[in-house]
C-alpha positions, 0 to 999 in steps of 0.5 A: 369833324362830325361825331359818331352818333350824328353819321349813324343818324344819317345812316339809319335815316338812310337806310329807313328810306330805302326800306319805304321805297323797297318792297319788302319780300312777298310774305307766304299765302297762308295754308287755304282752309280744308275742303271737304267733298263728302260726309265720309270725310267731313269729320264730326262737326259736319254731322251736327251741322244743318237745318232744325225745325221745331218749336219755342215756348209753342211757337214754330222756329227754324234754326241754322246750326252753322259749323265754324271749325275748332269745336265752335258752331253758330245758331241762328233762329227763325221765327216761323219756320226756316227760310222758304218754309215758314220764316216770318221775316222777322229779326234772327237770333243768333247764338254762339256755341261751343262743343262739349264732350259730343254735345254743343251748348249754346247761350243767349237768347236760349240756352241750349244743348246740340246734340245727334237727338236734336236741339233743346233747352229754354228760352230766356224766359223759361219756355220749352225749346225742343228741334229737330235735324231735317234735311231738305231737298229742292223740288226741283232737284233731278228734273228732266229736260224738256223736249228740245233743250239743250243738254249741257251736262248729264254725267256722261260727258263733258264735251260741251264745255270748253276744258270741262272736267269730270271727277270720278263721281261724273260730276262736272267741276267749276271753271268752265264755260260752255263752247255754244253762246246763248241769247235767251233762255232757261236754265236748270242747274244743279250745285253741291257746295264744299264743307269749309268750316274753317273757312269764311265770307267769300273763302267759303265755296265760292264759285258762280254762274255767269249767265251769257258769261257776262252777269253773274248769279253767286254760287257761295256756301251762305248758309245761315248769312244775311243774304246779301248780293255777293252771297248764294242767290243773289245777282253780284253788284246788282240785287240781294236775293229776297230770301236766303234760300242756301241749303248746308253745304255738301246738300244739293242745291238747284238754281231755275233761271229765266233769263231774257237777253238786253236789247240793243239798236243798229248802233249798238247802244243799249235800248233795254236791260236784260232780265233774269228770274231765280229761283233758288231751291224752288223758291224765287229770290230774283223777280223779273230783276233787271241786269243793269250791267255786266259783272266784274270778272265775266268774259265781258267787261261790258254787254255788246248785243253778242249771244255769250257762253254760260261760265261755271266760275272758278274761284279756287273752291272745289264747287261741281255741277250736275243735271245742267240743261237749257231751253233757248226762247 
């Protein structure tokens, strides 16, 4: 006769094999972050949030004041100015802060206290660090379509997109795709990204123009980031932009895009890439880049030479559009 602890052994084995070839439960998603749709709402850390000029021991800087939710913020510094407007594209600096009462400090390279006044503190060499808030617009925010282009969105209807939707501000919201197909052509669109401090990486406003519903051109609250391809202005699976050009979120942000169609022969083989110039809030972060292939979740899986739709992605973030026209070449 076996003994007692020899079956429960072979019991418990039993049921460990079980276990490894049973799934076990689907654990429950955890809540998604907050997202804020305007300042009003946003809460104080948004109010302290945003793009700083000024000056360090005399030389001119930039700085991103990133919002990381609970009372924690990011710093991160440019030499020269901020990106598109002075950076030297030198190293960053970044620092870590914490909220103190309704002033930030931070400690690093500088230590230094955030507050409505601006930033200022020193250096850790002693020098004078004295910032102030600016926010900055798009030179090409609100421009007029030309004669003969084709109007996507004005506010005034979303019948050109297929389901659109509008909110009760008249913007149009992601997940769409527009019902004409376009070959060539320029593109004008306007983005306002959510406020997710909590949030992080591609959690953070995450959406995406697909041009030709084939190649995307990333939507994504990057500010203060490397700037990478799966980051705002860059072209995803292909090319980093030049130039992290994000603005804060709930700013305004404008893309330009030339965009020239792939060519293909009468048996349908590829003869040349598609190519696509970006500009990010006036400043070009894609130039002349060629589309080496489609992007994973387009209407695509691969590039035929049919025309194809302009996709505004959803991917789960509450992203809107506005002003979005196209001239066809």
């Amino acid at each position: 006769m076996k003994s007692t602890s020899f079956i429960t052994h072979i019991t418990c084995l039993g049921f460990a094999l079980i276990a490894s070839l049973c799934p076990a439960e689907d654990k429950p998603k955890p809540p998604e972050p907050p997202a804020f749709n305007s300042p009003e709402t946003a809460g104080p850390d948004f109010a302290l949030q945003g793009e700083y000029e000024g000056s360090a021991g005399g030389a001119k800087v930039g700085g991103n004041v990133i919002a990381l939710g609970n009372d924690t913020f990011r710093l991160v510094v440019h030499q020269g100015g901020l990106p598109g407007a002075g950076w030297d594209g030198s190293a960053k600096s970044e620092m870590e802060g914490k909220r103190d009462g309704e002033n930030v400090a931070f400690k690093g390279a500088w230590e230094a206290v955030l507050s409505k006044a601006g930033l200022s503190g020193k250096t850790d060499k002693g020098a004078e660090v004295g910032l102030k808030r600016v926010e900055r617009h798009s030179p090409t925010e609100g421009a007029k379509a030309p004669a003969g282009a084709v109007i996507l969105f004005d506010g005034s209807s979303a019948d050109a997109w297929q389901d659109g939707r509008m909110d009760a501000r008249k913007l149009l919201f992601c997940g769409t795709k527009t019902k004409e197909a376009f070959q060539s052509f320029d593109l004008h669109i306007e983005f306002l990204l959510p406020f997710k401090p909590l949030a992080r990486g591609q959690g953070r406003g995450n959406s995406g123009v697909y041009l030709q519903d084939r190649y995307e051109v990333q939507v994504l609250d990057s500010f203060g980031l490397k700037g990478e391809d799966n980051e705002c202005g860059g072209i995803y699976h292909n090319s980093a932009p030049k130039v992290n050009m994000c603005y804060p979120p709930l700013q305004w942000q404008t893309y330009d895009i030339e965009f020239t169609a792939a060519t293909f022969d009468a048996s349908g083989k590829k003869t040349k890439n598609a190519v696509a110039t970006v500009k990010h809030n006036g400043t070009v972060v894609q130039d002349h880049m060629e589309l080496k292939a489609a992007t994973p979740g387009g209407g695509f899986e691969n590039e035929v030479p049919a025309p194809g739709p302009i996709q505004l992605q959803d991917h789960e973030n509450p992203v809107f559009y506005r002003n979005v026209w196209l001239v066809k070449k």
